[in-house]
mmCIF file as Biopython writes it, N, C-alpha, C and O atoms, coordinates in Angstrom:
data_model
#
loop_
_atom_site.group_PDB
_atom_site.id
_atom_site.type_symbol
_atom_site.label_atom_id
_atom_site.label_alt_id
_atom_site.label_comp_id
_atom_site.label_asym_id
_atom_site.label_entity_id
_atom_site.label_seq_id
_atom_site.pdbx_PDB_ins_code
_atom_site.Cartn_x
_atom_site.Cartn_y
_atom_site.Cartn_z
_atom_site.occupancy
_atom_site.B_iso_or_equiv
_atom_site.auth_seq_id
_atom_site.auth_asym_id
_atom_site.pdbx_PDB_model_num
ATOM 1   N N  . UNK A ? 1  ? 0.838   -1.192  0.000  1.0 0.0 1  A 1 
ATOM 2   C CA . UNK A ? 1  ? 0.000   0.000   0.000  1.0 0.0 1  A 1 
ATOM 3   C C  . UNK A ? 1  ? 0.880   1.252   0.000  1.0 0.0 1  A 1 
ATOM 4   O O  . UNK A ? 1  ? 1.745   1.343   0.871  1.0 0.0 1  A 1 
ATOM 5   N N  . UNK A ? 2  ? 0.725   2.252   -0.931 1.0 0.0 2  A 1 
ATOM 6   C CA . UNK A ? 2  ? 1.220   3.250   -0.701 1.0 0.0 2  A 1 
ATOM 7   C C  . UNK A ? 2  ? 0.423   4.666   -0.587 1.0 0.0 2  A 1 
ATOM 8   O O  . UNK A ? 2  ? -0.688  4.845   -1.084 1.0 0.0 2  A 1 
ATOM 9   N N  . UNK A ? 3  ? 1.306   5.851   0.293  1.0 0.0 3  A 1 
ATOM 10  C CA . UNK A ? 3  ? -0.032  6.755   0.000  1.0 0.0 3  A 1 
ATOM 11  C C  . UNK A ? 3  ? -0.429  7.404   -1.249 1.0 0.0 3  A 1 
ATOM 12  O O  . UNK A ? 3  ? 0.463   7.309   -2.092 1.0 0.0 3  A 1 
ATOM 13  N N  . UNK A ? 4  ? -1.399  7.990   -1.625 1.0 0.0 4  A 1 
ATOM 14  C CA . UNK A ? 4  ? -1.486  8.462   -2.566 1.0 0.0 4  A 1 
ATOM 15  C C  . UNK A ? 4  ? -0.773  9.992   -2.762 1.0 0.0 4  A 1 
ATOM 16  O O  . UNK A ? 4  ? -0.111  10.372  -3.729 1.0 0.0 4  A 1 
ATOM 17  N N  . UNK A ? 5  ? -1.013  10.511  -1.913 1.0 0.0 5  A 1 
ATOM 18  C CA . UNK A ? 5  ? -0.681  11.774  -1.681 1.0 0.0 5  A 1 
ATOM 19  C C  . UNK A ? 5  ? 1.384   12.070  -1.608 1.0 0.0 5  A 1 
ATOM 20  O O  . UNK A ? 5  ? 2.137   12.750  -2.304 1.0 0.0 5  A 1 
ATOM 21  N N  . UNK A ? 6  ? 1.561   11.355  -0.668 1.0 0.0 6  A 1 
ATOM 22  C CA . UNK A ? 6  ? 3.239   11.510  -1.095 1.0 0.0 6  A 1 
ATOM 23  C C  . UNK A ? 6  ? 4.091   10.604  -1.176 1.0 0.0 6  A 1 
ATOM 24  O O  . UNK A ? 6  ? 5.315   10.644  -1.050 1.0 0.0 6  A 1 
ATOM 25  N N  . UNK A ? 7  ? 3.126   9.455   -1.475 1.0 0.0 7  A 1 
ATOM 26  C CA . UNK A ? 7  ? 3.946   8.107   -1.999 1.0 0.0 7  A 1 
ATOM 27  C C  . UNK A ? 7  ? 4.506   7.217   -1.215 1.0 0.0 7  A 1 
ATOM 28  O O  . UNK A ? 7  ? 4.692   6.081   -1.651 1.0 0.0 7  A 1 
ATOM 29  N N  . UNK A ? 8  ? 4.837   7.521   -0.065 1.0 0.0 8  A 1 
ATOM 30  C CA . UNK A ? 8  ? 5.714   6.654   1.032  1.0 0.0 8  A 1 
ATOM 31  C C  . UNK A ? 8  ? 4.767   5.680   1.395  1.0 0.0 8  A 1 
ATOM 32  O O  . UNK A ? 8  ? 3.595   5.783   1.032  1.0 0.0 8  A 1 
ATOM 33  N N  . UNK A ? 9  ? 5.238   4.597   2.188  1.0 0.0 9  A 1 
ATOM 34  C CA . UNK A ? 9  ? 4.955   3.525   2.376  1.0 0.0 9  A 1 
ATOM 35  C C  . UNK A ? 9  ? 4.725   2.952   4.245  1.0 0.0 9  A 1 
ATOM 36  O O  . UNK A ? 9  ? 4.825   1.811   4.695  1.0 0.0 9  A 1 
ATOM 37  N N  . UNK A ? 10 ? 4.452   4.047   4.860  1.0 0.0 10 A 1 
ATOM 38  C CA . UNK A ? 10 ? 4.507   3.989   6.595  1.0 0.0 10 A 1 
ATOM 39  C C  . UNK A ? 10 ? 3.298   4.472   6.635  1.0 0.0 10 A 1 
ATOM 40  O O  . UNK A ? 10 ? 2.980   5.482   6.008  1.0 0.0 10 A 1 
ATOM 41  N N  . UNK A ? 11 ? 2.468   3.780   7.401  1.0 0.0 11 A 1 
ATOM 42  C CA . UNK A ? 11 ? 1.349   4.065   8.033  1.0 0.0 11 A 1 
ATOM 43  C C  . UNK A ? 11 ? 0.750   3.442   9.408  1.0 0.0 11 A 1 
ATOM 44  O O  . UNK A ? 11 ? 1.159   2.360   9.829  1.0 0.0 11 A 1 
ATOM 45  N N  . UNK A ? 12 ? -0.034  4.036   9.935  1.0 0.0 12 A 1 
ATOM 46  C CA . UNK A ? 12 ? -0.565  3.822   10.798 1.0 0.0 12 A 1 
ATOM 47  C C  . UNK A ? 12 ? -2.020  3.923   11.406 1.0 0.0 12 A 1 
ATOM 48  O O  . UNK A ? 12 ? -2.674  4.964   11.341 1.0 0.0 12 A 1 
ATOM 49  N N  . UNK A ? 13 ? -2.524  2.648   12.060 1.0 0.0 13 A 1 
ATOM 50  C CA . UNK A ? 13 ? -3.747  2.246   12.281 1.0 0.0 13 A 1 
ATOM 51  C C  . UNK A ? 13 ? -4.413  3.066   12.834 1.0 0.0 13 A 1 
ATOM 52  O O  . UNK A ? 13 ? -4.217  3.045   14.049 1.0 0.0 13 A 1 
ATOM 53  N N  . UNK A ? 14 ? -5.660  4.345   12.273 1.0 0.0 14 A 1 
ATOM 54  C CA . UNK A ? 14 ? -6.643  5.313   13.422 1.0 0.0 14 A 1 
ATOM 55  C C  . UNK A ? 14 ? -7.797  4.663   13.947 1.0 0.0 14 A 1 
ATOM 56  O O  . UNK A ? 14 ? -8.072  4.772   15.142 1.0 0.0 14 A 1 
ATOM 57  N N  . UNK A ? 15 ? -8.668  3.836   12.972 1.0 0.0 15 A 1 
ATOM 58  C CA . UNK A ? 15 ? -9.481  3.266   14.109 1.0 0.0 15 A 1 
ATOM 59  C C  . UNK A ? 15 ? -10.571 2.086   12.795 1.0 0.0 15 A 1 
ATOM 60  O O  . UNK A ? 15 ? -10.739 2.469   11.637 1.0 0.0 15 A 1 
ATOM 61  N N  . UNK A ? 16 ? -10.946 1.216   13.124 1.0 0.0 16 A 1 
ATOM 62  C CA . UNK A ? 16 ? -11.801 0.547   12.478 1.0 0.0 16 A 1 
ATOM 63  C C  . UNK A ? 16 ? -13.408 0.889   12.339 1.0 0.0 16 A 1 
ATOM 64  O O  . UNK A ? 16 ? -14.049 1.175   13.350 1.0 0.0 16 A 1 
ATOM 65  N N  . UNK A ? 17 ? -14.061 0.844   10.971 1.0 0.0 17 A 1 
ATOM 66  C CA . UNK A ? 17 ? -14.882 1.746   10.328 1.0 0.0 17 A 1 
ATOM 67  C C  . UNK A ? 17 ? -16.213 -0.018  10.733 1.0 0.0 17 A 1 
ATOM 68  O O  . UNK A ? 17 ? -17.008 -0.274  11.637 1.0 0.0 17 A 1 
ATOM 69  N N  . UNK A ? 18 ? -15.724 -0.806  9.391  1.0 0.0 18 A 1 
ATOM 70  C CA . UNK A ? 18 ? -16.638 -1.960  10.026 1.0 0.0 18 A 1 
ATOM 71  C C  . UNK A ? 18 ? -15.778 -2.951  10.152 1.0 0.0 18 A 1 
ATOM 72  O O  . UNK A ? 18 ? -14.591 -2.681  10.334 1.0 0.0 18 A 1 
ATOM 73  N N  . UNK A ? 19 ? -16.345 -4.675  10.058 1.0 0.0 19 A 1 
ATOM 74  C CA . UNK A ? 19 ? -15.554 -5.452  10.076 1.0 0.0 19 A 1 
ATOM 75  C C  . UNK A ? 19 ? -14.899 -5.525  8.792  1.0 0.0 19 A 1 
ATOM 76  O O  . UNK A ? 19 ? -14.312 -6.599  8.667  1.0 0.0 19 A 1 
ATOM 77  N N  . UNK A ? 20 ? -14.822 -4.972  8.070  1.0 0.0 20 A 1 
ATOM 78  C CA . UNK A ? 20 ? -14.417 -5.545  6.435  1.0 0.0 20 A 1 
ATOM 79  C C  . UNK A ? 20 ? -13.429 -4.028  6.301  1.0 0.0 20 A 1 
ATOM 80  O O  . UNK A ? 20 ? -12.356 -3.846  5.725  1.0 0.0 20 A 1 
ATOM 81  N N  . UNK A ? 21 ? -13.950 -3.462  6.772  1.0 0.0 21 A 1 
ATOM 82  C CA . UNK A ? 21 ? -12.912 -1.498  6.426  1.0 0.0 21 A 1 
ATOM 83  C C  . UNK A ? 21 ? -12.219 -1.259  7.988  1.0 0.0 21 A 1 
ATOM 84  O O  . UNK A ? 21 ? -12.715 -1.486  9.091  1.0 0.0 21 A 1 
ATOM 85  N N  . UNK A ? 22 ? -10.793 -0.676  7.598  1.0 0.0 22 A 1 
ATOM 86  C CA . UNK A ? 22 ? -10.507 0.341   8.387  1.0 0.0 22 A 1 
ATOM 87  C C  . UNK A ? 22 ? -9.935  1.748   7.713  1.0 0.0 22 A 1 
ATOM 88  O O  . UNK A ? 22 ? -9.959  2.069   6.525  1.0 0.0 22 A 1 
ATOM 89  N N  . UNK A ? 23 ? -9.424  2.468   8.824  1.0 0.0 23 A 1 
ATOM 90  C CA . UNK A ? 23 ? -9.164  3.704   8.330  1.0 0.0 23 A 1 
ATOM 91  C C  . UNK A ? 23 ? -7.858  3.902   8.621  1.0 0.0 23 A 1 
ATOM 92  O O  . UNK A ? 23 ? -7.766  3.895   9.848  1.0 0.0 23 A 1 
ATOM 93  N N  . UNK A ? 24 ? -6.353  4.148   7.909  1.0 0.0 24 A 1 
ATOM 94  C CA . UNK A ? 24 ? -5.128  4.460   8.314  1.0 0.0 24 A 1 
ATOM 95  C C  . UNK A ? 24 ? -4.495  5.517   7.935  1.0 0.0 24 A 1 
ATOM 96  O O  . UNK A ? 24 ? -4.580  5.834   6.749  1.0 0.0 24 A 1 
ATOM 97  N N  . UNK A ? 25 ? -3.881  6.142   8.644  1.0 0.0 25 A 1 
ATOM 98  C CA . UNK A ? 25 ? -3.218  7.062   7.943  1.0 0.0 25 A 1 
ATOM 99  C C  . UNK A ? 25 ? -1.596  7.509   7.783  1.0 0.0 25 A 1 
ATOM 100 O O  . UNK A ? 25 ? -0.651  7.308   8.546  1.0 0.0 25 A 1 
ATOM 101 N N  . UNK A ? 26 ? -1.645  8.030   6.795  1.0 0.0 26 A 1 
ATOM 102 C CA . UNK A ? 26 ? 0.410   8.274   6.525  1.0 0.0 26 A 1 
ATOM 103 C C  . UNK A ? 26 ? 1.042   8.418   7.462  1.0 0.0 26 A 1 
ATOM 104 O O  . UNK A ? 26 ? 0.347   9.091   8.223  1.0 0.0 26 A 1 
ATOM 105 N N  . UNK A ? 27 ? 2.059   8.182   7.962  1.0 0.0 27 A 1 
ATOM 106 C CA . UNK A ? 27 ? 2.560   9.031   8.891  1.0 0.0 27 A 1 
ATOM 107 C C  . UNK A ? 27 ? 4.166   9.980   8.731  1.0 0.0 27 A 1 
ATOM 108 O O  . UNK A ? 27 ? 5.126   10.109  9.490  1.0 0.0 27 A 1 
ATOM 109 N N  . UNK A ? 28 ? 3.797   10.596  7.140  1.0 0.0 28 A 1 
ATOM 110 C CA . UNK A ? 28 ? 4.578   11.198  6.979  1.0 0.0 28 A 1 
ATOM 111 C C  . UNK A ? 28 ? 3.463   12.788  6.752  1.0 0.0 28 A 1 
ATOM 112 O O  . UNK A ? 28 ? 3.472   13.905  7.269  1.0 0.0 28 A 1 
ATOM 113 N N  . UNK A ? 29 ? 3.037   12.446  6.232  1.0 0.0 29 A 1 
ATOM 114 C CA . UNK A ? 29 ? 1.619   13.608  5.426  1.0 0.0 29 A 1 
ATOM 115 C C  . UNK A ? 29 ? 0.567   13.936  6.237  1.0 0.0 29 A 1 
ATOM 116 O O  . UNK A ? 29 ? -0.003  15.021  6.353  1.0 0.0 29 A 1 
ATOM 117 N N  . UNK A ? 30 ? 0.300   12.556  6.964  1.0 0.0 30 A 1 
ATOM 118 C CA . UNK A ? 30 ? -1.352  12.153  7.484  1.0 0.0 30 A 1 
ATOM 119 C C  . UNK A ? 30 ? -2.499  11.939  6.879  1.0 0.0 30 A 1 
ATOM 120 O O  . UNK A ? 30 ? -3.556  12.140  7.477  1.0 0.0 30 A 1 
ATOM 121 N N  . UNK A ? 31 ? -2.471  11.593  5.872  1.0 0.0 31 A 1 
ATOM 122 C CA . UNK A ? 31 ? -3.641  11.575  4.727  1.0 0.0 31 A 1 
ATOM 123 C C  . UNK A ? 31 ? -4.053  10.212  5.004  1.0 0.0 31 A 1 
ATOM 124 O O  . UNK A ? 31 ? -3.369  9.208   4.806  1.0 0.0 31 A 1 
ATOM 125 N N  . UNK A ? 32 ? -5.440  10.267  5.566  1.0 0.0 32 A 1 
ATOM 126 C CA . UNK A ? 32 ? -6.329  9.008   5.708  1.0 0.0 32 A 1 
ATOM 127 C C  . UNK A ? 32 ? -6.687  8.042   4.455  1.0 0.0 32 A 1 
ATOM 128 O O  . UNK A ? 32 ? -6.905  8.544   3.353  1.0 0.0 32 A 1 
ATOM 129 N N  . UNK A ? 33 ? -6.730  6.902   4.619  1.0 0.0 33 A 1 
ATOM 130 C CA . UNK A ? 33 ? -6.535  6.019   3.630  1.0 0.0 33 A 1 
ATOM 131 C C  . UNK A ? 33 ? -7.820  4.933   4.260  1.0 0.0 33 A 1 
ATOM 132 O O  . UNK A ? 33 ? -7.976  4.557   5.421  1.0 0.0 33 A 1 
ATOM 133 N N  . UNK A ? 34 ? -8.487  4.668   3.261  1.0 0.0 34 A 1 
ATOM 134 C CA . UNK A ? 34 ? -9.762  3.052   3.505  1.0 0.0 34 A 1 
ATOM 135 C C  . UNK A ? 34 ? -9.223  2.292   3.264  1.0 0.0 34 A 1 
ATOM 136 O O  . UNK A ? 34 ? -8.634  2.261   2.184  1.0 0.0 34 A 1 
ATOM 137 N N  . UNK A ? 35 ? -9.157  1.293   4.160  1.0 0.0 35 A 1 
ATOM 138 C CA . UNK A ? 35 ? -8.024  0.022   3.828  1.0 0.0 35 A 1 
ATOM 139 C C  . UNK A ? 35 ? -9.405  -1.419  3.834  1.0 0.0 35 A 1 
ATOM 140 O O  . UNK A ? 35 ? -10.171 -1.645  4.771  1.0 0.0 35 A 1 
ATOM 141 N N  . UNK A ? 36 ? -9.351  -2.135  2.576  1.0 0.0 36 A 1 
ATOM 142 C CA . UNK A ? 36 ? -10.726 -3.309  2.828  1.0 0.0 36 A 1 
ATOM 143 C C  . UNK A ? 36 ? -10.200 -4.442  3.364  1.0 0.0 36 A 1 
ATOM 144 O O  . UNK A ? 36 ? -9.463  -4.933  2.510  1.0 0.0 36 A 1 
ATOM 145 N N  . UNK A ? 37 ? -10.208 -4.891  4.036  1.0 0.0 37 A 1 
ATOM 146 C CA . UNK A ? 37 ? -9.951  -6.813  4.409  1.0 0.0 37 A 1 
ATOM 147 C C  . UNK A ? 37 ? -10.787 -7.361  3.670  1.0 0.0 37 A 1 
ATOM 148 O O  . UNK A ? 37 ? -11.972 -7.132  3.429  1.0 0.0 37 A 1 
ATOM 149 N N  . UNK A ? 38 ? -9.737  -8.450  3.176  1.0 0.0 38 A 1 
ATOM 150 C CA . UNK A ? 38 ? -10.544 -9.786  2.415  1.0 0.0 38 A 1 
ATOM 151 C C  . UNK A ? 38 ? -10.725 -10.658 3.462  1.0 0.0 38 A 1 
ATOM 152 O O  . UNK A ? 38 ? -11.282 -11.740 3.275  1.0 0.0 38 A 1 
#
C-alpha cells in the first residue's frame, strides 16, 4: 500500500470503520486512507 498523496509507504492504524474497512493514515503527510480486508 502506498499513499497516494506523497507516496511513502509507513502508516498507521486510526481506528476501524466496520468489520471488512478500516481507516489508516500516513505518517509522513497524514492523509487518511480506507483500507478493505478480504
Amino acid at each position: 500500500m502506498t499513499c497516494k498523496k506523497c507516496g511513502c509507504k509507513n502508516f498507521i492504524g486510526l481506528y476501524r470503520v466496520t468489520e471488512t474497512k478500516s481507516v489508516v493514515a500516513c505518517t509522513d503527510c497524514m492523509t487518511p486512507h480506507f483500507v478493505e480486508k478480504e
